[in-house]
N, C-alpha and C positions, 0 to 999 in steps of 0.2 A: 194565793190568798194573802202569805205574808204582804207580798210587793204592794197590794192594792191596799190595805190595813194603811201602810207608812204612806201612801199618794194621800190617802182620804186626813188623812191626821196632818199631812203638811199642806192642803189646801183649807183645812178648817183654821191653822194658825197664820195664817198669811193672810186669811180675809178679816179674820180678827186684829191684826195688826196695821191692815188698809184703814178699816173703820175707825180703829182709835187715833191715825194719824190725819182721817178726813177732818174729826169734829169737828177740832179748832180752825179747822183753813174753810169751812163752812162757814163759820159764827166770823172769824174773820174778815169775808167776803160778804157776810150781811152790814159789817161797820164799812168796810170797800166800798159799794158799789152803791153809791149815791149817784144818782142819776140826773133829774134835770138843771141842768145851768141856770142860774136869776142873772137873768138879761133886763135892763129896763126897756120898758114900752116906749115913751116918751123921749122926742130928741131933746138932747141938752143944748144947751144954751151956749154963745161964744165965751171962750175961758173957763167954763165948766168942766172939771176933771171929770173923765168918764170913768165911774166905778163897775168892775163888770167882773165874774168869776168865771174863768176856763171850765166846758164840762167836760165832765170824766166821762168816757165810755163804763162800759163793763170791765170789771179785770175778774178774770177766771186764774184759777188754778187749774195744772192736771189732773184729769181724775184717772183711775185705773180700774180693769176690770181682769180678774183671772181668766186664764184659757183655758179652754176643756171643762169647762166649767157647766154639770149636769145634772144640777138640781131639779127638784120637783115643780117649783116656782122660778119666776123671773130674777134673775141678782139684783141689786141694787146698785146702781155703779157713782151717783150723788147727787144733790139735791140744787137746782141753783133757785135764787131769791135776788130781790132786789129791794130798794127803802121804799119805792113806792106800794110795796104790798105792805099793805097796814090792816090786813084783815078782809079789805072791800071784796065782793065778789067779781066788782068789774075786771079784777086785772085776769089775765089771760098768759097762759108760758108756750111759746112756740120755739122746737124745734126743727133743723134744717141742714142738709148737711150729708157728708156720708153713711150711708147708713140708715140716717133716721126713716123712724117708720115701719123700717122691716127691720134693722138689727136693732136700733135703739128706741126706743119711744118713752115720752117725756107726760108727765102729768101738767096736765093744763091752769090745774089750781093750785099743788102744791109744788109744781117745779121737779118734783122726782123722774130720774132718769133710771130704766133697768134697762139692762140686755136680756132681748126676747129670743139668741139664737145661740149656742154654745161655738163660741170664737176659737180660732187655731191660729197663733201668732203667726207659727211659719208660711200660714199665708196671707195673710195682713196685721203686722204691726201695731199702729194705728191711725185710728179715725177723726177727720177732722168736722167740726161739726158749728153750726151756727146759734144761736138764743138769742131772741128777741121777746119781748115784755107789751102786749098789744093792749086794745081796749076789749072787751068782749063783746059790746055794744054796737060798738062803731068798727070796730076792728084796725081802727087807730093805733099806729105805734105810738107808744108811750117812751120808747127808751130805742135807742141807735142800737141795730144789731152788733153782737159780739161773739167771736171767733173762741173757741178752746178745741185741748184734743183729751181724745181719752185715746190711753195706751192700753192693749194687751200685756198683760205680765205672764212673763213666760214659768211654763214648766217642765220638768225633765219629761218630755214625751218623744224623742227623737234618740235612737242609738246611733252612737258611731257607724260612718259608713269610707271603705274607702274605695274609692270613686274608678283611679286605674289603677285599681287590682282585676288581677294575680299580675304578679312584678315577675321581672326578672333583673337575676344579676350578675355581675362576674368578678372573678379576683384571681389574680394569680397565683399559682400553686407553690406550694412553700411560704405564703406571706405570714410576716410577722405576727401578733397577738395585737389587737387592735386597728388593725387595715381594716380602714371603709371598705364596705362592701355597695351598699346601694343607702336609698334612704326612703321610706313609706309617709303617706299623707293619707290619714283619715279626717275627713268635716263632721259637724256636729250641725244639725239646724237650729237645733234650742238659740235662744239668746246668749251670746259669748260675755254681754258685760250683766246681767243677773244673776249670781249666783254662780253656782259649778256644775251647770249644767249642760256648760259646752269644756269645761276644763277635762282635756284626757290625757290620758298616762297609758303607754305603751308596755308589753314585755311579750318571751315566746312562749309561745305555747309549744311549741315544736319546734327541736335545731339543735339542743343543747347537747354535749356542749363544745360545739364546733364555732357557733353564732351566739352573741350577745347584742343587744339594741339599748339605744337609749332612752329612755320610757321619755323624756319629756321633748327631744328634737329627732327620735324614729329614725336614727342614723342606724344598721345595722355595720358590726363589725367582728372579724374574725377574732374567734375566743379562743382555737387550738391552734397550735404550732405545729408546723413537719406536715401537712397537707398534703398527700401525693395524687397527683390528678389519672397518673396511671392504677394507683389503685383504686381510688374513685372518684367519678369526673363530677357526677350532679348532688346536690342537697335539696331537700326540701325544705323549708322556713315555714312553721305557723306564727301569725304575728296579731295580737291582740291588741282593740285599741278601747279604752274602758274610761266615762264621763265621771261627773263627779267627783275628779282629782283623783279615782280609783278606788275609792269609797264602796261598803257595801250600802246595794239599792241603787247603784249606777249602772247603768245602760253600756253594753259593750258591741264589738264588731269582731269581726276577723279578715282574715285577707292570706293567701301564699302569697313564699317569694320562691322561685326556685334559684338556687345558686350553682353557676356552675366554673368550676376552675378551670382556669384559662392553663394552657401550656408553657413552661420555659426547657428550655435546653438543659436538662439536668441527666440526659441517658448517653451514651457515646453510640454510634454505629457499631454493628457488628456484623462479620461476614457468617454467609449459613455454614461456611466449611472452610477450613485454613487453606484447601489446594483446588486447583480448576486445572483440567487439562482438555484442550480445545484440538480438532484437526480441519485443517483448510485446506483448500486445492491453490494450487501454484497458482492459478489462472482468475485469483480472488480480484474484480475491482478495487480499483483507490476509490475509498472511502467507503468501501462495502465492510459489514458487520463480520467480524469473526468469530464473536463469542458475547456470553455477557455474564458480567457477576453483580450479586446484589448483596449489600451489607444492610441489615434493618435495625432502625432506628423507634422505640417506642415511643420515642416525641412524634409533634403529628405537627402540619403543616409546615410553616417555614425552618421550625425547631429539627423535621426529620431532616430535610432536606443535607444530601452531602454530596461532597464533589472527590473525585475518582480521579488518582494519576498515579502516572509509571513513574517509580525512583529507582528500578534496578533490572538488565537483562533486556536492554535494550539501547546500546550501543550504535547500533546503525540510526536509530529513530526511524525504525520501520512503521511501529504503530501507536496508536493515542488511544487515549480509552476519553471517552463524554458520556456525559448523564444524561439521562432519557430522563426528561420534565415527566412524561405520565406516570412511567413505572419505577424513578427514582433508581433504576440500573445503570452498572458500568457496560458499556458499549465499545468491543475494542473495532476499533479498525484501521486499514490501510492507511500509511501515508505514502509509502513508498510499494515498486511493483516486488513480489516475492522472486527468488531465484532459487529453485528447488538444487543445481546443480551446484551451488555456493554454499546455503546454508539450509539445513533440514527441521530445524528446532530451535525454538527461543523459551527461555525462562525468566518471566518476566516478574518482577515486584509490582505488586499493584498495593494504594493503599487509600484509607476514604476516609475522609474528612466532613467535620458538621461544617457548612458555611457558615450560621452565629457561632460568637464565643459562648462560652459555659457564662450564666448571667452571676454563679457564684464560685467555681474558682477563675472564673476571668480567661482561661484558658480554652483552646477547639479541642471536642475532643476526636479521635481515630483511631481506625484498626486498617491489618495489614495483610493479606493473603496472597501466595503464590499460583500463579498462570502461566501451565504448559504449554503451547503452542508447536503442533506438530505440520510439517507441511508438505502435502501431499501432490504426488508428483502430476501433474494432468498438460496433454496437449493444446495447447492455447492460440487461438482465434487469432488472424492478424491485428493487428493494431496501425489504425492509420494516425498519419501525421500530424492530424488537428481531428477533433471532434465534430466541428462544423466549417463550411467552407461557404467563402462568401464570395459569387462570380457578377459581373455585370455584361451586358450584350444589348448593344443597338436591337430597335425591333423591325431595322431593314436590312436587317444581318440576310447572308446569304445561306442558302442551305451549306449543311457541312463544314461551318465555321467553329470555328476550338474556341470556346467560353470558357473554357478550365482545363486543369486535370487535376485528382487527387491521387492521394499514393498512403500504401499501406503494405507493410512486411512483415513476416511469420518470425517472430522472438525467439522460438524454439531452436533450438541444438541443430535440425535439419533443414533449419531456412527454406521451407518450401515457395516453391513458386505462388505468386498474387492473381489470381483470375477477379476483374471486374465485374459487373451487374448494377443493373438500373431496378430498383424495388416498382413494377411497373404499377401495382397500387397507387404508389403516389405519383404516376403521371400518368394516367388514363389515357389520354392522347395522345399519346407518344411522340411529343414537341423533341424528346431529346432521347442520343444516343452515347454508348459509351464503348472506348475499345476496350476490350477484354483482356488488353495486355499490359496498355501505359496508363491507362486511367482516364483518358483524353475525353471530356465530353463534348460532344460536337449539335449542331442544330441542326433536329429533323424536319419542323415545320415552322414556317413562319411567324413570327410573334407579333402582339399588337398589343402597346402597352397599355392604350384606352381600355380592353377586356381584360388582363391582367397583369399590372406590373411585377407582382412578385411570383415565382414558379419556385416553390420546396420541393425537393424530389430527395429520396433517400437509396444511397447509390452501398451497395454489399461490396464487400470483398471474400473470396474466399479460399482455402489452398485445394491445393490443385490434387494432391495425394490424400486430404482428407475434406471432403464435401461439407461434411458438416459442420466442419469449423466456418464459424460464419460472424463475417464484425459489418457493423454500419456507421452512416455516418450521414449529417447531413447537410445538402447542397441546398445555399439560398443563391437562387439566381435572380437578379436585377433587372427589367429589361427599361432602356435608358431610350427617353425621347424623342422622337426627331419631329421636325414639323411637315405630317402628316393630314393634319383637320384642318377644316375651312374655319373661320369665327362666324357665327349665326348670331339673329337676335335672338335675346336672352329668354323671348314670349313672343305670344303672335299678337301682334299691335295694333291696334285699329283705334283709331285718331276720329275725333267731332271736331268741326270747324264751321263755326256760325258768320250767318249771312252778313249780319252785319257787324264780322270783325274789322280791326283794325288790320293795316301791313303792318309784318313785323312780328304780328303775337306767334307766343309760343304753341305752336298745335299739338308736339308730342317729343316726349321725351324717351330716347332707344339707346340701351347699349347693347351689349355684343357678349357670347360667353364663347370659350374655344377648349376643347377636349385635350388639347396639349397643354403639357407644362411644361416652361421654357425657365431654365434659372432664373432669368431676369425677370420674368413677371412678362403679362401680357400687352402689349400695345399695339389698339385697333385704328386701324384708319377709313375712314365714312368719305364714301362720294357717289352721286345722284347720276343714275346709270345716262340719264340725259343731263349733259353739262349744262345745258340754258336754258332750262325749264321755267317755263313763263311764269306757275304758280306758285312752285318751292323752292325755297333752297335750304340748306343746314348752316347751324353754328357748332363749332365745335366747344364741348364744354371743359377739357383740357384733362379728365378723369375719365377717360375710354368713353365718353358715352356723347350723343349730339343731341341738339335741338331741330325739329322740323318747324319753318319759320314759314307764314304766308306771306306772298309778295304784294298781293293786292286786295282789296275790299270788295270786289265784283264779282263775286261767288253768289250764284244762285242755286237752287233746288230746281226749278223749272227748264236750267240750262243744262244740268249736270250736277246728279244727286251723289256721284263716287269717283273717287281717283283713283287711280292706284300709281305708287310711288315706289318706283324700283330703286333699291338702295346697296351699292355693290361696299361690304365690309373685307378689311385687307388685314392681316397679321404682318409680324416685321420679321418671320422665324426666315429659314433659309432653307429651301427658299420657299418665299412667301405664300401665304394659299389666300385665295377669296371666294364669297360667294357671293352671288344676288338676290335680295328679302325684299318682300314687296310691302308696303306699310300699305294698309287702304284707311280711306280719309271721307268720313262721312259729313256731309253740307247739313247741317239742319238751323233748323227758326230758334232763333237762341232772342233773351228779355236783352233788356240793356244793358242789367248789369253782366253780363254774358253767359245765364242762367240756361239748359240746353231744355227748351219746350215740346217740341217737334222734331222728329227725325225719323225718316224710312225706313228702316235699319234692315238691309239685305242680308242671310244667309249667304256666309261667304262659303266659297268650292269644301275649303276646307272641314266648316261645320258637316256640310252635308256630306260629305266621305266618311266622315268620321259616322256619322249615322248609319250612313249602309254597310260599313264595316261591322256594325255594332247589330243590325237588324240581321246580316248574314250569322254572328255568332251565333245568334238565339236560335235561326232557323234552324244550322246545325246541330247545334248542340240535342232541339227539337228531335233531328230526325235519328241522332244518332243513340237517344233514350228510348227512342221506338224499337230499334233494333236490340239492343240490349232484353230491351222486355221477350221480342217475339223470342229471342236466343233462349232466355230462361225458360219461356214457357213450352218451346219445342223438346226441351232436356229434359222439364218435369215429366212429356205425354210420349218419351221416346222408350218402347220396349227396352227391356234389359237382352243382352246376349244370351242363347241358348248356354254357352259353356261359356263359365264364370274361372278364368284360370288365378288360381290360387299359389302364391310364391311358395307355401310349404307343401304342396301338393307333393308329397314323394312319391308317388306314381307314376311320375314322369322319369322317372329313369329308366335304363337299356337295361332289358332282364336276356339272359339269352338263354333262346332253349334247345340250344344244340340242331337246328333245324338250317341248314342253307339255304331255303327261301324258294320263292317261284324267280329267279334269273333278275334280266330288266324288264321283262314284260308286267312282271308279277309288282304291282304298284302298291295293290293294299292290303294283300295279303295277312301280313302283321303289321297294321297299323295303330300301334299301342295308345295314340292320343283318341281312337275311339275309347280307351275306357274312361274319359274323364266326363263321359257322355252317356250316362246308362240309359236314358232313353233311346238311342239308337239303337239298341239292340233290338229294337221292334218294330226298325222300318228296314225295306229295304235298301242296301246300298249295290247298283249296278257294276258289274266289270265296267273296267276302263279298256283293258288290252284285249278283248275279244268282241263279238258281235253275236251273243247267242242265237241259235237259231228256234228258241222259243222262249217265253218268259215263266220264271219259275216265282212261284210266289211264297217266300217263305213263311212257314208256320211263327202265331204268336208264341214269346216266350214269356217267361215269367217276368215280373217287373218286381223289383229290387227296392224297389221307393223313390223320390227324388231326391233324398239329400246324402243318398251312400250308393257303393257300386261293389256287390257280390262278383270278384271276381271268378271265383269258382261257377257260380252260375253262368258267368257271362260265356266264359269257355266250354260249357258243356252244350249251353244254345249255340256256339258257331257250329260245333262239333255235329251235334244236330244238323245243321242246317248243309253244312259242307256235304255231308254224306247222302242228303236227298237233293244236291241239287245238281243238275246233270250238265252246268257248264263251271261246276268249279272245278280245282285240280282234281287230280294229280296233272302238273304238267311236265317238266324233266326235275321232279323236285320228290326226292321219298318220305313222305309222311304215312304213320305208323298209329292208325288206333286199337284200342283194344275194344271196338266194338265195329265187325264189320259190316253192319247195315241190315234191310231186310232182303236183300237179294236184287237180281238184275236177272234182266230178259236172256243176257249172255249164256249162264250158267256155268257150273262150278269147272274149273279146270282137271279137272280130275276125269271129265269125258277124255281127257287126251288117253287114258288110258283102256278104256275100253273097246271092244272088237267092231264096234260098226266106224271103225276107219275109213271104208269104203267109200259112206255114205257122202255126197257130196250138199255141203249146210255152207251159207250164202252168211257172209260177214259183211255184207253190205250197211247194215243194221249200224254195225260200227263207226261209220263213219260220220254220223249223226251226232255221234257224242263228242264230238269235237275233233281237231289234230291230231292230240294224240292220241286217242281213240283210231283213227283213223288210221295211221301207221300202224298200228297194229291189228287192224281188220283187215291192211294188203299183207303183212304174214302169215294172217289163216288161211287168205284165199291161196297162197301156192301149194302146188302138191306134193307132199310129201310123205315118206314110208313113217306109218306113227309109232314103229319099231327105234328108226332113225333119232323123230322127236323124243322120244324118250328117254332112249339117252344119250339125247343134246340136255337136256332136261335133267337127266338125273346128274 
């Protein structure tokens, strides 16, 4: 309520001060603006001085009109008049112009101008506008139109705004009292030259008091000393930007800055522990890692950065220590190979260093720790002579030709013997062989260096007392050119040659490409397999390549629509190769200017091969999806196997149950892969070694389920089944149950003991029941005292 109270009381004083500055420049403009010129009618005479007075236009003043301006009624923005208004009703006030009409409108009789729209400078200024003084009658100008403007006067209605905000800044840590930090820019839209409505003054709201600013050029700058960016890196800034030269009743803004301190090299490295004790094997690579130490630095990027090196405890210059760019670690490693039987232990000085200077005592700073180095004794791989070896060989090399040898020997104390080996990975094809003694590699297959001139192969070494020491090493072999290829043309070429050419012209232009490379570079030579060819001849164009030239102009189509032009090309290699390419040369009806109108144009052999080569892929390809499908679809519709063998199946092992078996005859006796089969326990499975002399059909047994096999069931149905079926064992085999059945026709042996001995009983019966049965139906039949039997028996 205050703010609006002081707006309403300084728009009432400003239009009060408009008004009293109009009056005069009003009354003014009415002594002004005399209008029509006294021109005489009548020409004047010779030597008669022409008296005549210049007329004046209109002269206006600015007039002005406040902004935001929301009264009840229209404002009055001023009045124009001219001398010709003297009271009369005829005169007339027209305005025209920006605006008029809809923002300004003018009185017709007394020339008053108001604003009918409440105006906002910041979006227009002002307006330019026209007055003219007509008849009302006639609608006759009376007076030349005239130009003025009325201005918008501004009011504080616009706060600071700054524009790119939130800022950011930086400063290095530790800066002095007064180091620029950044600098902020708020706009004002008000009018900059009205008043103090765009005048602003800056200060923080937030920052102190680490930041101070300068209220009138927004320079912010550091106001504490001793700044540590390791104890705090960011600042926040509030920064206020307030019109009116800072006045109360002025319009303000805000905006952050964040600041953040930049790093300098003010911390020295330091190591996480004064001692490192490291152990390596004798057999450590040059230039393999041995250890690593790390000294940290709480400066950060270029500032942490240090560099690592040995200044004591290494006298041989076995090893170097380097900086790891990621992890900012010392890295020791080999320069030289270890020798466990020379020296066992090094103690070395290591010390790190900042790469910058300190940016305030001028100086680097460092620290310094000691590294044990223990070295452990290990068997070591041979070591060949070179890393890589580099062989060259003709590709009309003969088999078993020596391309190379390499050589590698065991460093160790016991110099063991070198055995060779070819890594046959890298040579699938086995183009090359190696002796296993000397290292000699020799050619197994022929080379061709058009398919590949270079052959990498990675050949082992290894000792002969211990296998697994094992070194490599790698073979580039070279295979070196000879002239093998013919030169051919470059394309397959077919020439148009119009009827009514000239002799002479150029019909086609042919070079030659050739699969060899000869150091010197290629040079073909062209000649026309018939030397005195009545049509063509060539020129040669002196850059590998020719021209075919016609001889005569009497080329028709109705004589002979196609040539063919055998053309034998020669290389200069040694010795030289050639072939024969045939150019074909098509006749057509060519315009004058030798434009090709008409031509037959035959499918040469060549198109059409290529077509049926291309028609047979499809068919293939055709027949060979077909089969693919039937294949799937027979797999999808093919039963699964009765018995699904399962790799963890432990039932497949050999149980023994003290039982010797039925001999060779006895085939399946105990054949334990039936239990991985429980339904077979409910079909019959036939003797293989006998010929029953009826068929026994065995009883159903219980069924188990299908996806498990009761072995105790399973044995108690054979057991079952054994003892009702009258061709199974016993055969020379003792088996021993504890149930002996329901009886037999035989009867019990215990008759041997009783007195009708006499009686003579027919064991013929016996022999029915098979062999052995039968062997022992001829012992009943002999006669004997059963006194005797008895005690044979007992």
């Amino acid at each position: 309520m205050q703010r609006d109270l002081w707006t309403s009381l300084l728009l009432v004083w400003i239009t009060c001060v408009q008004y009293s500055s109009m009056a005069p420049l009003n009354n003014q403009s009415q002594s002004l603006q005399t209008a029509s010129a006294m021109i005489p009618r009548n020409r004047p005479s010779e030597g008669q001085r022409i008296l005549s007075r210049a007329k004046r236009g209109w002269v206006w003043n600015q007039m002005f009109v406040l902004e935001e301006f929301s009264g009840p009624d229209p404002i009055l923005v001023g009045r124009l008049h001219t001398d010709l208004d003297m009271g009369n009703k005829n005169i007339k006030y027209v305005l025209a112009g920006e605006g008029a009409g809809t923002i300004f409108a003018i009185n017709e009789r007394t020339g008053d101008i108001h604003a009918m729209k409440r105006l906002d400078r910041e979006e227009k200024a002002e307006y330019t506008l026209t007055a003219q003084v007509i008849d009302r009658d006639t609608d006759k100008p009376l007076e030349p139109p005239s130009e003025f403007i009325i201005k918008v006067q501004d009011i504080n209605d616009n706060p600071p705004q700054f524009i790119e905000g939130p800022y950011k800044g930086s400063v290095p840590e530790m800066s002095q009292v007064g180091t620029s930090v950044t600098r902020v820019t708020a706009t004002d839209a008000d009018d900059p030259v009205y008043g103090n409505s765009a005048r602003l003054v800056y200060s923080i709201l937030e920052g102190q008091p680490y930041f101070s600013i300068d209220q009138t050029t927004a320079i912010i700058r550091v106001a504490l000393a001793g700044m540590d960016r390791e104890m705090r890196e960011e600042y926040l800034v509030v920064i206020q930007a307030k019109d009116m030269g800072g006045h109360m009743g002025g319009l303000s803004g805000t905006t952050t800055v964040t600041v953040t301190l930049t790093d300098i090299n003010d911390n020295p490295p330091k190591f996480s522990k004064g001692s490192y004790e490291f152990t390596i094997p004798e057999d450590l690579g040059i230039g393999k890692p041995g250890g690593r130490v790390k000294a940290n630095d709480r400066d950060i990027g270029e500032n942490a950065k240090s560099a690592y090196s040995i200044i004591g405890g290494d006298e041989r210059d076995v090893f170097e220590i380097v900086t790891d760019a990621q992890t900012q670690e010392g890295i020791l490693r080999l320069k030289k190979p270890l020798d466990f039987e020379s020296k066992k232990s090094y103690n070395l000085t290591v010390v790190a260093t900042n790469i910058r200077a300190d940016s305030i005592t001028g100086g680097p700073y460092m620290d310094q720790a000691t590294v044990k180095i223990i070295i452990e004794d290990a068997d070591e791989p041979p070591v060949f002579t070179k890393s890589a070896y580099l062989f060259d060989v003709h590709e009309n090399a003969a088999i078993n030709t020596v391309i190379g040898a390499v050589a590698a020997r065991d460093q160790d104390a016991t110099h063991s013997q070198v055995r060779y080996f070819i890594d046959r990975h890298t040579d699938l094809e086995r183009q090359f062989n190696i002796n296993v003694d000397d290292g000699k590699i020799t050619l197994a297959k022929p080379l061709d260096r058009e398919t590949d001139m270079w052959h990498n192969i990675t050949v082992t070494a290894t000792e002969v007392r211990n296998h697994s020491q094992i070194s490599r090493a790698i073979v580039a072999i070279k295979v070196l050119d000879i002239n093998d290829n013919a030169p051919e043309f470059a394309t397959e070429y077919e020439a148009f040659l119009c009827e009514n050419g000239k002799p002479g012209q150029v019909i086609q232009t042919i070079s030659a490409v050739d699969k060899d490379n000869p150091s010197q570079g290629h040079t073909f030579h062209y000649r026309l397999e018939m030397l005195n060819n009545p049509n063509f001849t060539i020129k040669n164009n002196l850059n590998n390549s020719i021209s075919v030239l016609a001889k005569h102009d009497s080329f028709r189509r109705q004589k002979q629509e196609t040539y063919l032009l055998p053309i034998v090309v020669t290389d200069d290699g040694e010795p030289p190769m050639s072939s024969t390419n045939t150019l074909t040369i098509r006749v057509c009806g060519c315009s004058r200017d030798g434009t090709v109108q008409s031509c037959k144009r035959m499918k040469s052999q060549t198109f059409e091969l290529h077509k049926a080569k291309v028609e047979l892929t499809k068919w293939m390809f055709l027949c060979l999806s077909v089969i693919v499908v039937l294949f799937v679809t027979l797999r999808r519709h093919k039963n699964e196997p009765l018995i699904i063998k399962d790799d963890e199946d432990v039932r497949e092992n050999i149980i023994r149950y003290d039982d010797e078996g039925g001999g060779e005859e006895d085939t399946e006796a105990f054949d334990i892969a039936t239990l991985q089969n429980p339904d077979g326990i409910n079909g019959y499975l036939p003797r293989k070694d006998i010929k029953p002399d009826l068929q026994f059909m065995p009883r159903q047994g219980q069924h188990s389920g299908p996806n498990g096999v009761d072995v105790d069931e399973f044995i108690n149905v054979r057991l079952h089944e054994a003892d009702n079926d009258p061709t199974a064992p016993p055969y020379d085999s003792i088996q021993i149950y504890g149930y002996e059945g329901r009886g037999s026709i035989a009867g019990s042996l215990s008759s041997l003991e009783t007195a009708s001995s006499d009686s003579d009983q027919n064991y013929d019966y016996l022999r029915e029941w098979g062999p052995r049965f039968r062997r022992l139906g001829e012992l009943y039949s002999i006669t004997f005292d059963p006194l005797i039997l008895r005690g044979q028996i007992s």
